[in-house]
N, C-alpha and C positions, 0 to 999 in steps of 0.2 A: 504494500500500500504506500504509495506516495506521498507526502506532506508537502503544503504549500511555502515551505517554510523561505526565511529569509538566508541570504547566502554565508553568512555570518554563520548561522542557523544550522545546515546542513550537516555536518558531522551528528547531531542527534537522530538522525537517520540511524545509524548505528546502534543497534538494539540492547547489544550489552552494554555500552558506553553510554546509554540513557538511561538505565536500568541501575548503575553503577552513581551516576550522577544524583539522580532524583534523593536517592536512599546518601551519599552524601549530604545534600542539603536539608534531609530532617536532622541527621546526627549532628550534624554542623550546627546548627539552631540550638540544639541543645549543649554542646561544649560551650558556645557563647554564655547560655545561660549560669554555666555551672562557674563560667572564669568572673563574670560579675558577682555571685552571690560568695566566694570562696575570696576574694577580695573585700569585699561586704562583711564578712568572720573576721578576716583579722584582722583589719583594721576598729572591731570592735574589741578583741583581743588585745590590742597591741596598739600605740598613737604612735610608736616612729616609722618613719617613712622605711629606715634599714630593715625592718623586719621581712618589707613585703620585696627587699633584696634580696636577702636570706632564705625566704620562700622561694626565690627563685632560682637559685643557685642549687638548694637540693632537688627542686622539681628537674630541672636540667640536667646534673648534673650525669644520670644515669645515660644520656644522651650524648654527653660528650665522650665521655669512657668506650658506650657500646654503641655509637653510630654507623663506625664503619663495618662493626660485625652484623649489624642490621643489614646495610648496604649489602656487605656477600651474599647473607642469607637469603635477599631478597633476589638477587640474581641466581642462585644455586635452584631454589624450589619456587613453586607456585606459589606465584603473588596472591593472587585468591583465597588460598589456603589458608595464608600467613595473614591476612587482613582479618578472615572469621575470628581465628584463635583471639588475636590482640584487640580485634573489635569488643568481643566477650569480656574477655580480661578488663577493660576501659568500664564497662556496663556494670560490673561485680564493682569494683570499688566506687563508682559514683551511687550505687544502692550502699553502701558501705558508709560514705559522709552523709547521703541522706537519715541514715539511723543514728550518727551521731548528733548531727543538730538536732532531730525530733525529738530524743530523749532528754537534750538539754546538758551534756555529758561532754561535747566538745572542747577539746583543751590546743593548745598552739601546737603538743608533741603529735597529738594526732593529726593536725593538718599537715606539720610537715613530714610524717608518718605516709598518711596516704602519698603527699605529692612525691616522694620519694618513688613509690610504687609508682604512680602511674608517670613518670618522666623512665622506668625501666619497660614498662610495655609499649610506650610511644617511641624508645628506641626503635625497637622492629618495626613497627608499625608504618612511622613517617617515612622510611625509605622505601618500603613496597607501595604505600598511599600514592607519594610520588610517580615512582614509575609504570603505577599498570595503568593510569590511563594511555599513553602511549602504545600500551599493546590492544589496546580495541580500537584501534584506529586506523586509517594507511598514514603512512608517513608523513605525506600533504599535508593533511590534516591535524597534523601535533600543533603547531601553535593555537589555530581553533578550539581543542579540544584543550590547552592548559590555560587557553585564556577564559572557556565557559568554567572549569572549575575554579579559577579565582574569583569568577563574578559569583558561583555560589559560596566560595567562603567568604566572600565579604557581604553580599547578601546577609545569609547569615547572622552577621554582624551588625547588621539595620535588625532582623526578626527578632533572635536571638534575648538578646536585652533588654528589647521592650518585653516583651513577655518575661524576662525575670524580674523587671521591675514592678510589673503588676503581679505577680506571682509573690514575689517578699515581701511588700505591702501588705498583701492580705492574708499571706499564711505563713510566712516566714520564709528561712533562707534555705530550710531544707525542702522545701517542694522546688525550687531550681533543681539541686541534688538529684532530686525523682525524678522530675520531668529529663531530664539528660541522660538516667540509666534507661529511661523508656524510649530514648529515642532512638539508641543505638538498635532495636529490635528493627526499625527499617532499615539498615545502612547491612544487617547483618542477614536481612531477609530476603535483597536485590542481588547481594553473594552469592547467596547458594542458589538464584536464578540464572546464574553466569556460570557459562560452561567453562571447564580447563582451556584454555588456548592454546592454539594448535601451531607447531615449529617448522620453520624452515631446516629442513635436513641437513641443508650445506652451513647454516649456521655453526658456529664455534660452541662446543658441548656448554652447557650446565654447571656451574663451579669451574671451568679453568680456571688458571691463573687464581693469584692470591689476595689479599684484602688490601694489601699497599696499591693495586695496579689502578686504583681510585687515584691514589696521592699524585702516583707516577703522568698516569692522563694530565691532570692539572696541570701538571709542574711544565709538562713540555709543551703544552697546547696556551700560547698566551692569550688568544682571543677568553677561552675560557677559566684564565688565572686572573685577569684584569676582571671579570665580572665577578668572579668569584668576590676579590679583593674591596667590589665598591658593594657587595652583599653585605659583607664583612663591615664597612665601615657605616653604613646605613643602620646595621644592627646595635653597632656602637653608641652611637648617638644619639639616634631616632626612635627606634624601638621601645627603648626602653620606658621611656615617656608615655607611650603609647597600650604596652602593653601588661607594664608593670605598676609605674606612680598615679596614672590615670586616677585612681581611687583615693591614692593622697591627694593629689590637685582636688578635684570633685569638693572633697571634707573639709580639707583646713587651705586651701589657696579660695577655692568660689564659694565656701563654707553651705555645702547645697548639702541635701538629702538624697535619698536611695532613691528616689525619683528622678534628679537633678541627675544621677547617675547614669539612670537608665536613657534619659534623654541625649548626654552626652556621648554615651555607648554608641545608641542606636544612630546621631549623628557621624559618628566615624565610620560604621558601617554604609549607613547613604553615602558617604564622601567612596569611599572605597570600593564601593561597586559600583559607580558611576567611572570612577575610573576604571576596572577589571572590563564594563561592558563597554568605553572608548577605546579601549586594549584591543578589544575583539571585533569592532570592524573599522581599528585603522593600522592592521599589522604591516600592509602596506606602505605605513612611514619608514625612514630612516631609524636603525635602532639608535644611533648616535645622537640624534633628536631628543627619542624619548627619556634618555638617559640624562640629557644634560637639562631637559624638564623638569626630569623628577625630582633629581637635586635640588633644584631653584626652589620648585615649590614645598617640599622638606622643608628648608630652609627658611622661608618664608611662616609657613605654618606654623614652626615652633617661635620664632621669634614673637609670632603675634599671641598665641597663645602667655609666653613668657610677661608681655604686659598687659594684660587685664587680670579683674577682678568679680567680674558677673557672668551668669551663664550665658546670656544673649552674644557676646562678641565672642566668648570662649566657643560655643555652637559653629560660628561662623571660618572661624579657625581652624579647627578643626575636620570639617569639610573640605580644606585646601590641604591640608594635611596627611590627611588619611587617602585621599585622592592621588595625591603628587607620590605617596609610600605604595598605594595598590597598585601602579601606572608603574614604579621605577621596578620594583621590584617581579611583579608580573612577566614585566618587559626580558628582565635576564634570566627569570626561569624556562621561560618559552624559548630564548635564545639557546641557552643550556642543552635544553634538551632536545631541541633539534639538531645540534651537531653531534653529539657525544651518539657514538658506537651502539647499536641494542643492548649486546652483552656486557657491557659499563654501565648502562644508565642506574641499578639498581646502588653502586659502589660511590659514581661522583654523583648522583644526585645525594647521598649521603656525608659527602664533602660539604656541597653544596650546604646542607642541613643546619651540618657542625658550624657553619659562619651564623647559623641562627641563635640556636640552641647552648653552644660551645662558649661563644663569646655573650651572648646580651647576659648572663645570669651575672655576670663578673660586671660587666659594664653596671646593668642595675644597683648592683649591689655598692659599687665606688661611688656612682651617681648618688644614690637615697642618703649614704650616707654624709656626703659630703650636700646635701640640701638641708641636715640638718645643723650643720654648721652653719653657711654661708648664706642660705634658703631658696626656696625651688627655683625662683623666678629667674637669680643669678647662675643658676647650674646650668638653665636650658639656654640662657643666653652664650655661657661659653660652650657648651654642645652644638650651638649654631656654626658658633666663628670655628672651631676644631673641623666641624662635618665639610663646610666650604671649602676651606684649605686642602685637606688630605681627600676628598671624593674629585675637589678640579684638579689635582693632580695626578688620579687613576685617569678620568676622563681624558687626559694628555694624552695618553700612554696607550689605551683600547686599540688592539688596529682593527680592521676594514669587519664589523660583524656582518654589516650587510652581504659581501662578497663571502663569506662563509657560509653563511642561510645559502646562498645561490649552492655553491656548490655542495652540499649537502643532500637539497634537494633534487639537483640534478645526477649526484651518484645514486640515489634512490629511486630516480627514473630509469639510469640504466641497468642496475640489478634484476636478476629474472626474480619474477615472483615466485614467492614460497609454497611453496608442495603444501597438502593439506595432511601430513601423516600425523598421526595424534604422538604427544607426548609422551 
């Protein structure tokens, strides 16, 4: 059956890759939910900004350690597989904090108890997450299909929030908890709708090579060490604001409420998926373009952010923010993973990862602390001027991404298509 759909559009034709899709975006709705309300804990918990550093350092922490044995694993065995397992595992411990808030029995050891846990199961997880949308797809089609999943993770990030906001309003911070263990029943129920994927026979076996051959790729391929390196520094400085202090700001900088929260949330997810869906039908810009956009508008964003004091401008801020971070960042994932190798993508997508995961917990953690010295408004100002400086000097240095997309996709045209022999 046909769809009328838009060109942008087309790759959801693909039956497993919309299947795959859909049952992301309810899960995803609900991790939002779960990252507001577990920020919402401890910052009742706890009034310094370090804490919610420190949270993040052990949530990550298992990430940094085990990324790139993620990454192997996820190239050695079925991606499929390894998503139910970890998807589950995710499900059990978000029913796990929801019985601890409900009981009223919640302590700081137990948050960062669980987040410990689940930064070990999102190890394996994020690198197979990563890489199997590319295998339901044709090759053509990979930046389409990573730019429609950006636009449902930031979606997401609009839905997401607001519904924890009105959800902890009226029953507290453990029905987010709930609703996020329930929501993984769709992302784990479109799974097991998705058949094993089937290999091209002349392809290079299953596990070759070793867990370094991720590093190795980097190191030699600079198109894809320059992107790597401005991931890296976006994460440094940008992130962490974003993804971490967001709830200190909210509290003690615009002195709002769990409303005030949910509203700002859900404003960075419209910022962010307006950019994820400008991603997806203008990939036909220069990648060098978008790159040296996103940075501007980063930059911009946080600085405005950095002076006000009310939610109405902070809202607005925000929106260019979150926009300019879904647009830069989008932009070198799609790039990524349209040059890198089949049998790599599951290892440097977990490179890739570690510039997330590896460095923001550290960054967070120097940041919070040093805002509670000096205080937020001066920390995100010199996070501005640092991010400027060291990203226009990656941006120097990038060479030709466009000319690499080209030829990527033209040895992808000339390879014979892959045999249908099952795995």
């Amino acid at each position: 059956m046909k769809f009328g759909l838009p060109t942008s559009l087309t790759v959801l034709r693909n039956r497993d890759f919309r299947l795959y899709w859909f049952g992301q975006g309810i899960s995803l709705s609900g991790t939002w939910m779960q990252v507001m309300a577990q920020g919402w804990v401890v910052t009742s918990l706890s009034t310094a900004a370090s804490t919610l550093g420190a949270l993040n350092v052990v949530n990550t922490m298992p990430m940094l350690l085990l990324a790139m044995l993620g990454g192997a694993v996820a190239d050695r065995y079925e991606k499929r597989r390894i998503l139910i397992l970890t998807q589950i595992a995710l499900m059990l411990l978000a029913f796990a904090f929801a019985a601890l808030v409900f009981s009223h029995r919640i302590a700081l050891w137990h948050v960062f108890t669980l987040a410990l846990l689940l930064g070990t199961a999102t190890a394996f997880d994020l690198p197979a997450a990563q890489a199997f949308p590319p295998e339901l797809v044709r090759r053509d089609e990979i930046p389409k299909a990573i730019a429609l999943m950006q636009a449902i993770f930031h979606g997401s990030r609009l839905i997401g929030p607001a519904i924890a906001g009105i959800l902890v309003a009226r029953f507290g911070e453990g029905s987010a908890f709930l609703a996020n263990g329930l929501s993984f029943v769709a992302v784990v129920a479109t799974l097991l709708l998705i058949p094993d994927r089937k290999r091209d026979p002349n392809a290079p076996p299953r596990g070759r090579g070793s867990i370094g051959d991720g590093f190795r790729y980097v190191r030699r391929e600079p198109l894809v060490r320059s992107l790597i390196a401005l991931s890296g520094l976006t994460t440094v400085f940008v992130f962490p604001f974003i993804a971490v202090l967001m709830v200190y700001y909210v509290r003690h900088v615009l002195a709002s409420d769990a409303s005030g929260m949910g509203t700002l949330m859900s404003a960075s997810g419209l910022g962010a998926l307006t950019g994820a869906v400008v991603l997806l039908v203008g990939t036909d810009r220069t990648v060098r373009r978008w790159l040296v956009g996103g940075v501007i508008g980063c930059a911009a964003g946080m600085l405005g952010l950095s002076l006000v004091h009310t939610l109405a401008p902070a809202v607005g801020f925000i929106l260019i923010l979150s926009f300019a971070v879904s647009s830069l960042m989008g932009r070198i994932s799609q790039t990524i993973q349209h040059v890198v190798p089949n049998e790599l993508r599951g290892r440097v997508m977990a490179v890739f990862s570690m510039t997330f995961t590896g460095l923001m917990p550290y960054a967070a953690l120097g940041l919070s602390a040093l805002a509670d010295v000096i205080g937020f408004a001066r920390v995100m100002q010199i996070g501005v001027a640092l991010y400027l400086v060291t990203a226009g000097y990656v941006l120097l240095r990038v060479p030709s991404p466009d000319a690499a997309l080209a030829a990527a996709t033209a040895a992808a045209n000339a390879a014979p298509a892959p045999a249908a022999a099952p795995r």
